[in-house]
Every structure is written in C-alpha cells, then in structure tokens.
C-alpha positions, 0 to 999 in steps of 0.5 A: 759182148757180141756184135749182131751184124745183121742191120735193123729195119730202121738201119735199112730204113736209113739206107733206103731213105739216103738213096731215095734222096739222092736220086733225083741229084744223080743226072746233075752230078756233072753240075756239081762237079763243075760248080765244086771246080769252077766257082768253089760253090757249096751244095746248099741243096744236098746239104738241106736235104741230108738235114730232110733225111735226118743225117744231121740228127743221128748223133744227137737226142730228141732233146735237141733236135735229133733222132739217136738214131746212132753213128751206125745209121749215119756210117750207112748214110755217109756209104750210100752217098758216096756209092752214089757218087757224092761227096759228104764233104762238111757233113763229116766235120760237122757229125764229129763236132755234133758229137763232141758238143753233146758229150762234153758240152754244158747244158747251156752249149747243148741248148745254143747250138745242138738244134741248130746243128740238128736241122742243118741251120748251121754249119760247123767245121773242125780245126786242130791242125797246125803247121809245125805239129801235123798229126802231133797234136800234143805239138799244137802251139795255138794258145788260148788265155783267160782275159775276163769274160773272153779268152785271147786266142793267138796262133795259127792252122791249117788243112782246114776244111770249109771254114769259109761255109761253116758258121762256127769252128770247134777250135782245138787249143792250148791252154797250158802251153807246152813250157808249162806242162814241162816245168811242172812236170804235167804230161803233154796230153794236158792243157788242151781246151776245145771252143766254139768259134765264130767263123767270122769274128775278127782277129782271123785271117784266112788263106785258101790253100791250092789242094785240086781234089774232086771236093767241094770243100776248100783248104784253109790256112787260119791265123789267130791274132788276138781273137777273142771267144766268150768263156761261155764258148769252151767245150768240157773243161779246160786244160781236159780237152783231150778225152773230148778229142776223141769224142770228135775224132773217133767218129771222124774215123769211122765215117772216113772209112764209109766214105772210102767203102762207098767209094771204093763200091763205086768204082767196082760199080763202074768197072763190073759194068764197063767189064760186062759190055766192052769187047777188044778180041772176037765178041768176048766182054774183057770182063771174061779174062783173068787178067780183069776179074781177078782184080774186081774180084779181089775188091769185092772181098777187101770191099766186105771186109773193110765194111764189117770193120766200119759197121763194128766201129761204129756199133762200139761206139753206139753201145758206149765201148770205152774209147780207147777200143772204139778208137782200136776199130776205127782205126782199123776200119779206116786204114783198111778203107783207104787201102781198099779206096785206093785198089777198088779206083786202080782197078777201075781205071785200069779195067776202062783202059784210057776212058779211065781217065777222062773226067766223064767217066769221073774215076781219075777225080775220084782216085785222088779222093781216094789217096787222100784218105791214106794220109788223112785224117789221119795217116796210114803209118799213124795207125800202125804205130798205135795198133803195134803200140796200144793193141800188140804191146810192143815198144813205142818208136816215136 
C-alpha cells in the first residue's frame, strides 16, 4: 500500500477553514495568554468554534454526530492552530477519547456520549498517569473492583491535563491487580480496564500542579477514594484495556507531533521575517549572514520531513493499518516533531537576539511548549527503546 501524499480538496478544505477561523482570534492572542496565566481561564471561544469548524467530528461517523472525515484532516487542523499561535490544548484529550469511545464502546456508550463529544457540548480529558509508573503503564496501581451495578475505584494520577474543565475522564485502571496476574502466571499488559468518568463525582480529590507552561490547561493530581463508576461506564472489555489503549494513544501521538510541526513553522515564521528586516552592520538584513540562514535553513528541511512523517501516521491510521505499525509512524512522527519544535524555537530565539525573550515577541513561552513535547506524552529515549525494540529486533533493555 502506497501512501498518496498529495492532500484532497477536502483535506485542503480543512486547512483553509481552520485559518478562516482563527483569524478574527489573531489580534486577541495576548488576551488569551493573559487570561490562560492570570485567571487559568478556559477558552470557551475557540473551543465553541473548533466544534463550528467540525474538528471535534473528524474521528467520529455521521451516526454520531461527526464528519469522518479522518485523523489526517484533523493532524491539519491541529497544524494550522498552532502555525497560528494557538494551543489545541483539550481538544488533543478529548480527539483521543473520541476515538477510543468509538472503536471499543457498546452501542449504548456510543450512543450517550459520542454526540456530545461531536458538537463540543462536552468536555473530556484523558487519566492514565500515575506517580509511582510514569511512562510504565503496565505499573499502574489505581484499582477498580465489581461491586453490583458499580464498580469501587481507589488510587491515584497525575499530570492530569484539564480535569477541572472537562465534564468526564476516561480513566485508565487495573482490574486484575499486578499480584493477580503474577500468581496466575497472566502477562502484565492484562487486566487493564478503561471507564467513563464524571469529573464530578464524589470520591475524587483534586490537586492543582504548579507547571509555568504557555497552556491554558492546568496539571492535576487525582486521588480516588472509593469512587463509584456505573458498570455501564466501562469501555471495551474488562481486563482487555490495553489494545483499546492504543486506540487513544496512537492518535495522541500523531497529533503531538502536528502540534510541534505548527509550532516549530511558527517560529521560522517569526525568525524569516524578523531576519528579512533587522539590520546591525551597514544596511544588510542579518538574515544575509551565514551564521543566521543556515540554521532557519536547517529547519525548514527537518520542518518537511517531520510533517510527511505525521501526514504518513495519520493516513496509516485512517486506512486501518494494524496498530502496531500505526504505532511505528507515530512514534517516529512524534519524536522527529519534538526535536524539530525544539530547534525551529532555538533558532528563532537566537535570530531575534534579546527580543527573543521578551514575552511580546511570544518565542520564550513558546520554547517550553516545545520542550515539553520531548518528554511527553511520551519521552524521546521511550520511543528508541520501541523502535530499536519492535522495528530493528534488537535485544530489549528495560
């Protein structure tokens, strides 16, 4: 199978419609901004708007609300938001929960949430992070046990993006607890369970985390102290939570790396024009010297490569490549994305000398967005293990 990488009128349709969008939003991104860092508050606007534009509907049929129009579609949406400086900020949790909830769902899940989820009435985040299992999610501890009609969740997460605006969580848990699965000689990818979790229901605490990023999403620390979900609540399967995982985490990754691709065109938006106009020595723009082109230069080519390997990901997944190599793409796509991120906000920094970081100019915010991205959702040495693992054969180190 040959991947067509010339992009449809309807993927082009797509990209136009995002930055019609968002133009009238442009002049007011130092609102945002200031809204984001002083009041923490949530852009309801852009998020009503991303749900005009049918972002929110990509990943989900007709049936429900959507447009199927493809991950392919919405990795051009998320692009273009951050090529205009924007952040997609819950509308990357809530893609991959779109995603999950269709392809492992009962009909009556489907049927309860995906419409909502499809006109941006509700809100989702993600939660599968836990303190003492970091990337490790087979180490989650979070247990989840069959009690009638419920079941009694106790334990805890953390790094969790915008639980305090999302209306529900899907919740990533243990069923079978790791004792279990060893005394009965089970691998440890079983007996993991995935629910649908009201973000307000009692028996969760929540504890903001002090992260300055340039988001407007806060961190979150959860504790679970006999919450009860209704059985109707559990995603796929119990115990077989895992192949759904990657239903949720491979478009994460994809989009993860759209976001750094727009990001990282962003800055080499920035630094071309500040290079073009800023003279130092006699009346030559700086953008004229070596020492300055070379490094944009260098971005641009790791700028395109890093976006073919995110359209490729993203079209493997829409024509149904068996997860594992949809898996392979995103991975790459996003570790070459974060590395580009990285070097596209360096280089713009260093091209604007000392405005570079001032926050008007908006590059030194935008680099810790940037180096986020290398550690999470997943971190860059993570990525190697599985490619050098799963891709080149070689013996496993961890």
């Amino acid at each position: 199978m040959t991947l067509n990488y010339a992009l449809s009128d309807e993927h082009n349709l797509v990209r136009t419609s995002v930055r019609s969008m968002l133009e009238p939003f442009i002049p007011r991104q130092k609102e945002f901004r200031e809204l984001a860092k002083n009041e923490r508050k949530f852009p309801e606007e852009l998020w009503k708007s991303y749900a005009e534009v049918g972002l929110m509907g990509c990943l989900l049929p007709e049936q429900y609300g959507g447009n199927d129009m493809g991950l392919l579609a919405l990795t051009l949406g998320f692009e273009e938001i951050t090529v205009s400086g924007f952040s997609p900020g819950l509308l990357l949790t809530h893609a991959m929960d779109s995603a999950c909830i269709y392809k492992n769902g009962s009909d009556q899940i489907k049927e309860r949430f995906l419409p909502g989820m499809a006109s941006g009435e509700l809100k989702f985040c993600f939660a599968v992070t836990e303190p003492d299992a970091g990337t490790n999610t087979f180490r989650i501890q979070t247990m989840a046990r069959k009690d009638g009609d419920n079941y009694v969740i106790n334990g805890q997460k953390t790094f969790i993006s915008g639980f305090d605006v999302a209306d529900y969580a899907l919740l990533v848990v243990r069923t079978t607890s790791l004792e279990e699965l060893e005394k009965n000689g089970q691998p440890k990818s079983s007996g993991l369970s995935i629910f649908i979790v009201d973000t307000k229901s009692e028996g969760i605490e929540k504890t903001p985390i002090s992260i300055p990023l340039s988001d407007e999403l806060t961190q979150f620390q959860l504790f679970f102290d006999d919450l009860q979900v209704p059985a109707d609540n559990l995603v796929g399967q119990e115990g077989n939570g895992t192949m759904a995982l990657f239903n949720s985490l491979n478009p994460e990754r994809i989009l993860a790396g759209a976001i750094c691709v727009g990001m990282a065109e962003s800055a080499l938006n920035k630094a071309v024009a500040y290079a073009q106009e800023r003279k130092v020595f006699k009346d030559t723009p700086i953008g004229a010297y070596q020492a300055i082109s070379h490094p944009l230069a260098e971005v641009k080519i790791d700028l395109e490569a890093a976006r073919m390997m995110t359209y490729r990901a993203a079209w493997a997944y829409d024509e149904g490549l068996n997860p594992a190599e949809v898996g392979t793409y995103a991975n790459m796509a996003k570790l070459l994305g974060a590395d580009l991120a990285i070097k596209a906000v360096d280089s713009a920094i260093e091209t604007h000398g000392g405005l570079g970081f001032t926050e008007d100019v908006g590059l030194i915010n935008a680099w810790s967005g940037a180096r986020l991205f290398k550690t999470a959702p997943v971190s860059r040495e993570m990525i190697l293990n599985y490619i050098a693992e799963w891709n080149l054969g070689l013996p496993r180190s961890y």
